[in-house]
Biopython code that builds the backbone (N, CA, C, O; Angstrom):
import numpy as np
from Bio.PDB.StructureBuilder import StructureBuilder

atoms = [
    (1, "UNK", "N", (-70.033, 136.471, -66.339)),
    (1, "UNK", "CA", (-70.685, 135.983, -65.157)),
    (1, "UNK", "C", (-69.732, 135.994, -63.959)),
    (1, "UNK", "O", (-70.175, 136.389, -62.881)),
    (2, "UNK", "N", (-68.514, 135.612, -64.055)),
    (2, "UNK", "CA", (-67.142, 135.684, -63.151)),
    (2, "UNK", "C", (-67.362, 137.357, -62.452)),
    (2, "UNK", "O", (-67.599, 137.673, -61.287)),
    (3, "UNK", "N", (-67.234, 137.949, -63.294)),
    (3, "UNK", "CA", (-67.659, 139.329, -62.094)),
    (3, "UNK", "C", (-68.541, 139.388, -61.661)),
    (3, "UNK", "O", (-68.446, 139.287, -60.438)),
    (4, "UNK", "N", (-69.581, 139.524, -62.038)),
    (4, "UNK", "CA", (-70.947, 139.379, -61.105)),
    (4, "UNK", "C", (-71.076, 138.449, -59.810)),
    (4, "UNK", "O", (-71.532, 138.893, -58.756)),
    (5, "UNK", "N", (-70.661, 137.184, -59.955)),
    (5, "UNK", "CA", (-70.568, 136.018, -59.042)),
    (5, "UNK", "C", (-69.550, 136.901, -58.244)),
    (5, "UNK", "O", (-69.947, 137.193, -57.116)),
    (6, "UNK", "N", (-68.514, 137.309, -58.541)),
    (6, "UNK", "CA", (-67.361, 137.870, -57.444)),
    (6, "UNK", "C", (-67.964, 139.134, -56.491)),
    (6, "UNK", "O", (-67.878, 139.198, -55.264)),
    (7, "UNK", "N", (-68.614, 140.149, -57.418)),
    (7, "UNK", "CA", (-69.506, 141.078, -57.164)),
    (7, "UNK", "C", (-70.300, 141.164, -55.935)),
    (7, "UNK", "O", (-70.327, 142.076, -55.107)),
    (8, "UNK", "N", (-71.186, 139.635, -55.971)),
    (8, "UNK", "CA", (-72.078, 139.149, -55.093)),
    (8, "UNK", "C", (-71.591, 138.842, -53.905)),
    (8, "UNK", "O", (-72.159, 139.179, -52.866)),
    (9, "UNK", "N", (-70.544, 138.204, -53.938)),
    (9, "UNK", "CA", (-69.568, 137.458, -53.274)),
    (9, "UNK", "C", (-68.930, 138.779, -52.303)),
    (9, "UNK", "O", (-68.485, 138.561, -51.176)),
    (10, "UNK", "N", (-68.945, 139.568, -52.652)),
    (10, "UNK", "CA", (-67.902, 140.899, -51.756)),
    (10, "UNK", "C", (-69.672, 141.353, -51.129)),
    (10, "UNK", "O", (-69.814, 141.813, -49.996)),
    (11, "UNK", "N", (-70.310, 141.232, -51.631)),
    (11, "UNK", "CA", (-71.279, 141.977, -51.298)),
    (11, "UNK", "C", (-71.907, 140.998, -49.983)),
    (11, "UNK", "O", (-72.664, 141.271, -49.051)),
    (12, "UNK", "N", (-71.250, 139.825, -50.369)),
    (12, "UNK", "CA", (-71.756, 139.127, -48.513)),
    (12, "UNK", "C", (-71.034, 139.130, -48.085)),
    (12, "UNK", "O", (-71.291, 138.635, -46.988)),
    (13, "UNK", "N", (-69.655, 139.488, -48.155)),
    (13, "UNK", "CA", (-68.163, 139.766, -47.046)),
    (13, "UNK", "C", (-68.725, 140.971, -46.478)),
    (13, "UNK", "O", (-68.804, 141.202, -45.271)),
    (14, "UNK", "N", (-69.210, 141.916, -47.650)),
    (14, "UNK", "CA", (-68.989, 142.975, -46.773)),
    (14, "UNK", "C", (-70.090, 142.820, -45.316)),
    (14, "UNK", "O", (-69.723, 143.150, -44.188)),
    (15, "UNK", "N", (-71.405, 142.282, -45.619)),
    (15, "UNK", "CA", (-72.844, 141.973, -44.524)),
    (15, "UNK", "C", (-72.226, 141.808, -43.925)),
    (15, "UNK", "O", (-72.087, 142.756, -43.152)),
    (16, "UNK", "N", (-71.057, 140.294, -43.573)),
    (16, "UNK", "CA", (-70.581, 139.867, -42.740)),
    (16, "UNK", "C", (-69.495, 141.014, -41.700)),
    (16, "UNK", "O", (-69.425, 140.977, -40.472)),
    (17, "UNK", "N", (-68.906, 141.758, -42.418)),
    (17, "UNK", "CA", (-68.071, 142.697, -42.018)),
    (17, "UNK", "C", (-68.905, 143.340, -40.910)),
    (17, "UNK", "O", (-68.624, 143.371, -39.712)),
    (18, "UNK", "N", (-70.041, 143.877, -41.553)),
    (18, "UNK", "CA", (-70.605, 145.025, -41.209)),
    (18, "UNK", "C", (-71.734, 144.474, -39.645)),
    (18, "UNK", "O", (-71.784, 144.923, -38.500)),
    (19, "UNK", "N", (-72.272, 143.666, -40.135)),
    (19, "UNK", "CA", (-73.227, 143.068, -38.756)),
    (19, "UNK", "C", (-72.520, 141.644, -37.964)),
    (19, "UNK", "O", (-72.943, 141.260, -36.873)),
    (20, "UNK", "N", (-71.655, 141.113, -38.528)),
    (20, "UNK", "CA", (-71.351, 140.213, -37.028)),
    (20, "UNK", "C", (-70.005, 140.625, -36.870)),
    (20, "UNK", "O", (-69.301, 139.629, -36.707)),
    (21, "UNK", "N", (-69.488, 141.464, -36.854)),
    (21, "UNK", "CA", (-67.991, 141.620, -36.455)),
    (21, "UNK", "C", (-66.528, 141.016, -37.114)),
    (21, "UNK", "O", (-65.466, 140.842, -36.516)),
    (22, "UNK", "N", (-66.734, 140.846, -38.058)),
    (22, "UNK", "CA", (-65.634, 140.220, -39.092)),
    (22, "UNK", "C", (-64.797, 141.278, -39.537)),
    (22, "UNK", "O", (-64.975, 142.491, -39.647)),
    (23, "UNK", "N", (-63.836, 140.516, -39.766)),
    (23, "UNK", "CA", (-62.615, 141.342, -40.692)),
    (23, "UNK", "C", (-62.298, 140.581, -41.941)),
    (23, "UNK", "O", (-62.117, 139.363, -41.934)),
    (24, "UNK", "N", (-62.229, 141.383, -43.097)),
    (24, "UNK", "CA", (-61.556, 141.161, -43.906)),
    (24, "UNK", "C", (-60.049, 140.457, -43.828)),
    (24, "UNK", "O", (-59.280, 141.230, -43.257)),
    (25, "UNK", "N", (-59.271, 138.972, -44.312)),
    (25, "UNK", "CA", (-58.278, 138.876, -44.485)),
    (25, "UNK", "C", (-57.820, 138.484, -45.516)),
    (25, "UNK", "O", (-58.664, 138.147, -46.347)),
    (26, "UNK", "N", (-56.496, 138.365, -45.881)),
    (26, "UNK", "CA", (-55.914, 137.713, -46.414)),
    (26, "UNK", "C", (-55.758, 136.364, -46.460)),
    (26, "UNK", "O", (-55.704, 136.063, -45.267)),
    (27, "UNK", "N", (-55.646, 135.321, -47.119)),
    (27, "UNK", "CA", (-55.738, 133.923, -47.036)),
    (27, "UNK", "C", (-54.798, 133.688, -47.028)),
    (27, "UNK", "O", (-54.128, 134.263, -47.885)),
    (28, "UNK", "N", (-54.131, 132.808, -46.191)),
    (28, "UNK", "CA", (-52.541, 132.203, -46.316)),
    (28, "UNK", "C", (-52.935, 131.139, -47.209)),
    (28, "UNK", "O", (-54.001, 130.655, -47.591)),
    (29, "UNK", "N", (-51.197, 130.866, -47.489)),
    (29, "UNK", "CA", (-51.353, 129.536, -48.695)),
    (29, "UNK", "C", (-52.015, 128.216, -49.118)),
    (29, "UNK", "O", (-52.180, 127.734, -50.238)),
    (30, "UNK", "N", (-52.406, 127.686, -47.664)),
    (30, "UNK", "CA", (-52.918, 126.563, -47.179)),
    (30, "UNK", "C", (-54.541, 126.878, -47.605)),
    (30, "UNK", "O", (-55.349, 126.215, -48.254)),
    (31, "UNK", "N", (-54.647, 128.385, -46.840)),
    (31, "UNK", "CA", (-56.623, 128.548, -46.890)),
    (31, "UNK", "C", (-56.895, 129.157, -48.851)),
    (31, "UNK", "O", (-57.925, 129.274, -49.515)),
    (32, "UNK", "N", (-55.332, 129.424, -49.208)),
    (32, "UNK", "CA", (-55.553, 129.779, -50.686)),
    (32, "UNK", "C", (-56.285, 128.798, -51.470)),
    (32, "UNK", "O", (-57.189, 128.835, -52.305)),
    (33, "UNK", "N", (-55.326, 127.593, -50.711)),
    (33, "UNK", "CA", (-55.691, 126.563, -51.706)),
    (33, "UNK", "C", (-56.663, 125.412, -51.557)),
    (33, "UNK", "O", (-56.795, 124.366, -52.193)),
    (34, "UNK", "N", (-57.444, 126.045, -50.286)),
    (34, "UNK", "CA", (-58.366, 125.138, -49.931)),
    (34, "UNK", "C", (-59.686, 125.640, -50.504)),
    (34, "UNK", "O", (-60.560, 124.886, -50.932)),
    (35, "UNK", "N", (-59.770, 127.056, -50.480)),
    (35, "UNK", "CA", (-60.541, 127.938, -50.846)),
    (35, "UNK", "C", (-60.850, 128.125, -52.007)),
    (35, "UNK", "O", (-61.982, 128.018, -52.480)),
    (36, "UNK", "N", (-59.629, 128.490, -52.694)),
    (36, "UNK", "CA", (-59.557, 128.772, -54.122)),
    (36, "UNK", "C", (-59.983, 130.227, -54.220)),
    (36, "UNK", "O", (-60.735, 130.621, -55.112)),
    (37, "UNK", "N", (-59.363, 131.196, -53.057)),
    (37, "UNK", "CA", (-59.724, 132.582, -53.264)),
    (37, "UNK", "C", (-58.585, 133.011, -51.787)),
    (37, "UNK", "O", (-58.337, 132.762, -50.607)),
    (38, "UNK", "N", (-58.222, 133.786, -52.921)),
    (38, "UNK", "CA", (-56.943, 134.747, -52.429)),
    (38, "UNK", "C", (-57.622, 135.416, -50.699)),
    (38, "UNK", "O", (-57.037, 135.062, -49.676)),
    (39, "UNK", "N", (-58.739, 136.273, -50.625)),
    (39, "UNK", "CA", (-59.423, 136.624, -49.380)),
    (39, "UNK", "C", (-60.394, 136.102, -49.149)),
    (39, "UNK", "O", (-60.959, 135.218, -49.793)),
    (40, "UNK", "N", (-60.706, 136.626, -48.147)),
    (40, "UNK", "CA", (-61.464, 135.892, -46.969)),
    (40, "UNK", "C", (-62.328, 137.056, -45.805)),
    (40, "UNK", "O", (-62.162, 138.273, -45.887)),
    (41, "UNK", "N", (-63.058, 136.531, -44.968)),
    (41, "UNK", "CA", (-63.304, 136.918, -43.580)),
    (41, "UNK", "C", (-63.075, 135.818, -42.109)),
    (41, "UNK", "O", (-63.381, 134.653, -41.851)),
    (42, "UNK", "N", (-62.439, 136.828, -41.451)),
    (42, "UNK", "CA", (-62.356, 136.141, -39.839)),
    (42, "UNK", "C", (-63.254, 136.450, -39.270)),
    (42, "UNK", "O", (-63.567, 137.636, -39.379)),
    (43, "UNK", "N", (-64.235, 135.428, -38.258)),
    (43, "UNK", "CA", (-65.241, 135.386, -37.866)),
    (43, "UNK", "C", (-64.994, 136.047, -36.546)),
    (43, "UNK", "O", (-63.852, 136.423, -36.811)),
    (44, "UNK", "N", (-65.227, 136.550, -35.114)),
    (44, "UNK", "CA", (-65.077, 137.474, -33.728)),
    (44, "UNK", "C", (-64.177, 135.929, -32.977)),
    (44, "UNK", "O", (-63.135, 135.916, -32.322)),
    (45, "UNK", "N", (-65.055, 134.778, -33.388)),
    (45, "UNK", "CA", (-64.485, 133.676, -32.696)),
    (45, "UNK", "C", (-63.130, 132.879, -33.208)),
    (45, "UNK", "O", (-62.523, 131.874, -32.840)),
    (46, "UNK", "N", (-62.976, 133.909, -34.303)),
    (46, "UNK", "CA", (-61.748, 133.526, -34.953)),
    (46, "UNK", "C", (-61.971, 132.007, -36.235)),
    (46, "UNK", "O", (-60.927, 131.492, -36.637)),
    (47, "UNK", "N", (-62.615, 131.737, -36.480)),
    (47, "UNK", "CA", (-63.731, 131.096, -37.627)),
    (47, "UNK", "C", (-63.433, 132.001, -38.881)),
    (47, "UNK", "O", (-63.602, 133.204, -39.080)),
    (48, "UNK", "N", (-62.829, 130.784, -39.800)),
    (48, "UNK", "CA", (-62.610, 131.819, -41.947)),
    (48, "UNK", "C", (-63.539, 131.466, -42.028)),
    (48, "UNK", "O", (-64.040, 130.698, -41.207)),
    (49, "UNK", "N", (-64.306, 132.049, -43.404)),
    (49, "UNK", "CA", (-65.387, 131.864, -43.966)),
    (49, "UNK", "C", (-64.651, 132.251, -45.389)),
    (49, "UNK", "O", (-63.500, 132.662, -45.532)),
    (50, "UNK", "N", (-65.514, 132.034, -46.268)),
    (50, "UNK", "CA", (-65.395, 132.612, -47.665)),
    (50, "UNK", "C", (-66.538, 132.602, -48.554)),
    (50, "UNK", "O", (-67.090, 131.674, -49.146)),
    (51, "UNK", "N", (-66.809, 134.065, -48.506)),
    (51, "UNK", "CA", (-68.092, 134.194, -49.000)),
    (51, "UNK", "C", (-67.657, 134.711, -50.394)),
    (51, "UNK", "O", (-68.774, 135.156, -50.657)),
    (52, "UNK", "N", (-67.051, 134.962, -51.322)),
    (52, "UNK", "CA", (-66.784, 134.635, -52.584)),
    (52, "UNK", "C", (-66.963, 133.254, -52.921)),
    (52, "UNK", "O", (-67.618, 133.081, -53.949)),
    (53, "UNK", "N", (-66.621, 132.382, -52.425)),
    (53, "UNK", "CA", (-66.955, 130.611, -52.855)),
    (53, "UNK", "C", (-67.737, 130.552, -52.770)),
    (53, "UNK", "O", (-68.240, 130.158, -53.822)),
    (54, "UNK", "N", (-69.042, 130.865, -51.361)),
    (54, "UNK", "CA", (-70.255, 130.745, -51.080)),
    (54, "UNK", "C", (-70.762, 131.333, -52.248)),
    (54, "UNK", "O", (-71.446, 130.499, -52.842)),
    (55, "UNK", "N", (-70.720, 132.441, -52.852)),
    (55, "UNK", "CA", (-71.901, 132.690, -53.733)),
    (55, "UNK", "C", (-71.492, 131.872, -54.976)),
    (55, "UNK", "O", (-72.445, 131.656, -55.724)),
    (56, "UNK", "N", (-70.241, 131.332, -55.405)),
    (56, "UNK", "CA", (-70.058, 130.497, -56.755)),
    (56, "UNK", "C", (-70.455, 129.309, -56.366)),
    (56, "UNK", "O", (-70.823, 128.652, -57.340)),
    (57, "UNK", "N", (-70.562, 128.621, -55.157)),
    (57, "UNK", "CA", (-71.114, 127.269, -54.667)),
    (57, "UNK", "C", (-73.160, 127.219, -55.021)),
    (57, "UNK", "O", (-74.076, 126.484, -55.388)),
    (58, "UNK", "N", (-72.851, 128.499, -54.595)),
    (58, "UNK", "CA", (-74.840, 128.689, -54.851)),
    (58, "UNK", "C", (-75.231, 128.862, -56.489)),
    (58, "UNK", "O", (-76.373, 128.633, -56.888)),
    (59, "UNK", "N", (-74.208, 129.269, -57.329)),
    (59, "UNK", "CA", (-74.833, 129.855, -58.406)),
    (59, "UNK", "C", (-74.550, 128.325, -59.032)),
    (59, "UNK", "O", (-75.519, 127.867, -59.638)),
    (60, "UNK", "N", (-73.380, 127.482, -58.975)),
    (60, "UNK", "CA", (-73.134, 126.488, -59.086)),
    (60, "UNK", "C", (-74.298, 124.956, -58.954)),
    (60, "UNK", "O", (-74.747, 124.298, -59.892)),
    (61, "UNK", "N", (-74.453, 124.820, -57.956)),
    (61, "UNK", "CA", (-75.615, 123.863, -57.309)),
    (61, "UNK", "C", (-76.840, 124.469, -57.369)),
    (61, "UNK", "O", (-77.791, 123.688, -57.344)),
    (62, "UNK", "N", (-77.115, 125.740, -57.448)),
    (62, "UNK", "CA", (-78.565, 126.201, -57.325)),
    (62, "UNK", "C", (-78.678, 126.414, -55.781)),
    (62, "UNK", "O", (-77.817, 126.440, -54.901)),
    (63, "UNK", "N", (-80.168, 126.572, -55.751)),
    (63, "UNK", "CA", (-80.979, 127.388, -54.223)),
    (63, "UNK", "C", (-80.566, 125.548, -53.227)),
    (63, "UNK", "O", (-80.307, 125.815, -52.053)),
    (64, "UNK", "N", (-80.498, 124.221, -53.460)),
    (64, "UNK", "CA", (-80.270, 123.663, -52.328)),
    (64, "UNK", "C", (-79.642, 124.257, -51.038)),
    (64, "UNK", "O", (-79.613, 125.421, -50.639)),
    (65, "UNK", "N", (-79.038, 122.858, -50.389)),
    (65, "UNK", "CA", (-78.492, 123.276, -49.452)),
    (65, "UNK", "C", (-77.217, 124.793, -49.194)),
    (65, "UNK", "O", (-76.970, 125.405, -48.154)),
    (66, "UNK", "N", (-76.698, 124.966, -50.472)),
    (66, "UNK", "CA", (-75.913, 126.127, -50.559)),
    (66, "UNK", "C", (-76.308, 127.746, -50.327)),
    (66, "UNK", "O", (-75.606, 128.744, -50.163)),
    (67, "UNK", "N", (-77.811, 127.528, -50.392)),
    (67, "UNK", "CA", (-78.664, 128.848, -49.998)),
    (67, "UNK", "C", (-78.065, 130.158, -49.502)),
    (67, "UNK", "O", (-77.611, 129.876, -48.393)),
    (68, "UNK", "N", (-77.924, 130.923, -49.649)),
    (68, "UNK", "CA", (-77.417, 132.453, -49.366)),
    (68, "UNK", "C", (-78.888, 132.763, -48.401)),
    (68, "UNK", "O", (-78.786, 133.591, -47.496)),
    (69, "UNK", "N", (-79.861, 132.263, -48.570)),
    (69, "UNK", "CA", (-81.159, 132.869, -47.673)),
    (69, "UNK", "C", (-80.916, 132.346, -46.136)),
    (69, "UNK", "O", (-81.256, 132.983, -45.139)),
    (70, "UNK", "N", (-80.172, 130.887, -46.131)),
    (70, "UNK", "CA", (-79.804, 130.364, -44.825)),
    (70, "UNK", "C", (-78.161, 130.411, -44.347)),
    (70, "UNK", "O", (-77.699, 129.674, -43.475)),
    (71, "UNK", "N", (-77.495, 131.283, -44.993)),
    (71, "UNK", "CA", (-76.120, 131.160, -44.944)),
    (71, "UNK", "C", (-75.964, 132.208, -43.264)),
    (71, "UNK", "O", (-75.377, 131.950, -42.213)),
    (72, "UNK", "N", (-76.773, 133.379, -43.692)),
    (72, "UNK", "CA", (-76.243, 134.252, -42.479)),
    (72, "UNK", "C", (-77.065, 133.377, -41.183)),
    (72, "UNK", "O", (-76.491, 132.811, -40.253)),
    (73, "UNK", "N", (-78.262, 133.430, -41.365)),
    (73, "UNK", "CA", (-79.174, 132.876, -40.132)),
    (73, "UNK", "C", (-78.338, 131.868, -39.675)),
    (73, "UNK", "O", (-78.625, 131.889, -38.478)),
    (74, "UNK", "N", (-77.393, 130.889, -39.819)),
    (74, "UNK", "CA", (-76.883, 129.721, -39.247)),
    (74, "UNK", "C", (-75.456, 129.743, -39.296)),
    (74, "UNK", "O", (-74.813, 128.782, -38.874)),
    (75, "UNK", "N", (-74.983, 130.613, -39.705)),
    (75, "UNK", "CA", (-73.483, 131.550, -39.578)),
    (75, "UNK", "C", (-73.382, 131.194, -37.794)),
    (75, "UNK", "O", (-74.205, 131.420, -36.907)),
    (76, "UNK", "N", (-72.160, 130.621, -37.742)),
    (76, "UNK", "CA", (-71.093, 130.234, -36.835)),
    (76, "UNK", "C", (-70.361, 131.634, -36.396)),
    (76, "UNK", "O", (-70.343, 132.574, -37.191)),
    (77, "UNK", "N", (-69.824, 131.728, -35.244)),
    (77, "UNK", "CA", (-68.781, 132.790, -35.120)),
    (77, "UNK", "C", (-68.974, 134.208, -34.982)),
    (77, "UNK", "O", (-68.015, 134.977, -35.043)),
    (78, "UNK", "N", (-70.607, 134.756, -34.728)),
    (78, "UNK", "CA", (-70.936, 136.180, -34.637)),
    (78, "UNK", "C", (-70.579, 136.354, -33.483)),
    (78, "UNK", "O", (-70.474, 135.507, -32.596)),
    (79, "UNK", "N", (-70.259, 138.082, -33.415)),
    (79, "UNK", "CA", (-69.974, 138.176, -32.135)),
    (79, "UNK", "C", (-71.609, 138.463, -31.543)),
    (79, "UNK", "O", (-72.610, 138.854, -32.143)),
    (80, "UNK", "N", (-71.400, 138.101, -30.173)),
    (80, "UNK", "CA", (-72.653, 138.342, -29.740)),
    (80, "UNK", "C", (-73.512, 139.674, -29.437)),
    (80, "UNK", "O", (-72.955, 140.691, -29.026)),
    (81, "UNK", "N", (-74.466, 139.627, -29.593)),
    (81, "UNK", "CA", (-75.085, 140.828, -28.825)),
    (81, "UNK", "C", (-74.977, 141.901, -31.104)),
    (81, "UNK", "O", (-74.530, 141.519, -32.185)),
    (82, "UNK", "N", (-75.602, 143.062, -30.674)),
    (82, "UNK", "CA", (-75.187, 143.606, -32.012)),
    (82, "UNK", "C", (-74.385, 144.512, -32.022)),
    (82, "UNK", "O", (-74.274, 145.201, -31.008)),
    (83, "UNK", "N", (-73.449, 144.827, -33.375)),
    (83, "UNK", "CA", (-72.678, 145.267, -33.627)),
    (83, "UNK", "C", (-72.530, 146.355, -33.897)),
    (83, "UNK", "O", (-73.216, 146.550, -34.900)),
    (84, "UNK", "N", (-71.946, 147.395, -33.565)),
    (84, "UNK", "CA", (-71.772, 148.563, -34.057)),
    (84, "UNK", "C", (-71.515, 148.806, -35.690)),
    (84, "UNK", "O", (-71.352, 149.946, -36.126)),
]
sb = StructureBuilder()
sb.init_structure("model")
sb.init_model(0)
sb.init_chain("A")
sb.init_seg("    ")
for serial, (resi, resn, name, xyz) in enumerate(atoms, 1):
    if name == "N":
        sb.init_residue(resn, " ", resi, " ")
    sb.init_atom(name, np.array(xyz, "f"), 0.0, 1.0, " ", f" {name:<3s}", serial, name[0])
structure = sb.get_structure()
């Protein structure tokens, strides 16, 4: 299940990559260990996210508040306007 959950998890870094302007980073030690995952994304406004946790938080708790259906719609930090 650990790959699949991780699987999922790259597969909303990448959305994020691709439509609001994010980059892939590296996590420094502090966001390692807050996170509990080595990478990450930087948001245009400069905002981490970690959408590897996000999808183990959802598979974890279920569809509540952790929702992947409301994660992008209320996503902080897009750049504005759309993205190339």
């Amino acid at each position: 299940m650990r790959e699949a959950l991780f699987g999922l998890g790259a597969y909303v870094g990448k959305v994020l990559v691709r439509r609001t302007g994010a980059t892939w980073i590296d996590f420094d030690a502090d966001q390692r260990s807050y996170f509990g995952e080595p990478t990450g994304v930087r948001m245009p406004d400069g905002r981490v996210w970690n959408p590897l946790g996000k999808v183990r938080n959802c598979f974890a708790v279920g569809s509540s508040p952790e929702s992947l259906r409301t994660f992008y719609p209320t996503l902080h930090g897009r750049a504005p306007g759309p993205v190339a």
